[in-house]
C-alpha positions in Angstrom: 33.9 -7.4 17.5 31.4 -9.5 18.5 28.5 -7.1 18.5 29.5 -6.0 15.1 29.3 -9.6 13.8 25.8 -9.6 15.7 24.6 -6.7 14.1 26.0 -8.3 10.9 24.0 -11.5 11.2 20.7 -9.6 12.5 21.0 -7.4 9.0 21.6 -10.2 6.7 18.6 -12.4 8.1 16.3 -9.2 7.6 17.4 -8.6 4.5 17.1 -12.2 3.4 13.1 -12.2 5.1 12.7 -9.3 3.1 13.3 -10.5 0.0 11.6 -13.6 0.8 8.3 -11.5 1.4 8.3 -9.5 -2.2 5.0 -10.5 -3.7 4.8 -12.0 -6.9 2.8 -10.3 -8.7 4.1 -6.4 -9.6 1.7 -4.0 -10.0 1.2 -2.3 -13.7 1.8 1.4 -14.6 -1.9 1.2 -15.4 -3.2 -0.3 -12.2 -1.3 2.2 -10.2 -2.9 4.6 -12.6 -6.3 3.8 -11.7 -6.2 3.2 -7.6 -4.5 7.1 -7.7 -7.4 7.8 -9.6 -9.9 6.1 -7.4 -8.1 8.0 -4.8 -8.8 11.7 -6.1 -12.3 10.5 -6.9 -12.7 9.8 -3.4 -11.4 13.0 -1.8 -7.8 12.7 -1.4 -5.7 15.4 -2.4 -1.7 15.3 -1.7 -1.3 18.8 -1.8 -3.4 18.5 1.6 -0.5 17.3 3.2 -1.3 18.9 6.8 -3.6 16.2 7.3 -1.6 13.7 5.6 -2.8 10.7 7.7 -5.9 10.8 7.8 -7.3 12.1 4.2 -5.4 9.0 2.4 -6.6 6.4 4.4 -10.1 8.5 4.4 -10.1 8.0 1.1 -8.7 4.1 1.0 -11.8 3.4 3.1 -14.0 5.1 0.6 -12.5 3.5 -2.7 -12.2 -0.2 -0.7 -16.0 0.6 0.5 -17.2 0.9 -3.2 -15.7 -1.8 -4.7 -17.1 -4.0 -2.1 -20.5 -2.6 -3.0 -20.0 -2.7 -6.8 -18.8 -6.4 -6.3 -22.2 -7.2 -4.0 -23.9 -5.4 -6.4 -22.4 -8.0 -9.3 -23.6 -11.1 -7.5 -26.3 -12.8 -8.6 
């Protein structure tokens, strides 16, 4: 009994941390749009999912690598 009211009290803190840590801003239907656009651009395919891992965040480093060279690039 008293493990289960453990378990109970572990569950309800993580859920309540969780909700606590949603962000606040939600991400459009057109942003999500464009970073899985970015992400084809870049080389990722999901159809290549034998080397699941590794070709998406490939391809995060690529897109995140480019925007911090257009944004350089921007500066005066």
């Amino acid at each position: 009994m008293k493990f289960q009211l453990f378990a109970a009290a572990i569950a309800l803190s993580v859920s309540v941390s969780c909700l606590a840590a949603e962000p606040s801003s939600q991400l459009t239907r057109a942003q999500v749009v464009s970073e899985l656009e970015a992400l084809h651009r870049a080389g990722y395919s999901p159809q290549d999912w034998v080397h699941y891992p590794d070709n998406i965040q490939a391809a995060e480093r690529h897109v995140q690598s480019e925007r911090a060279n257009s944004q350089f690039e921007k500066k005066p």
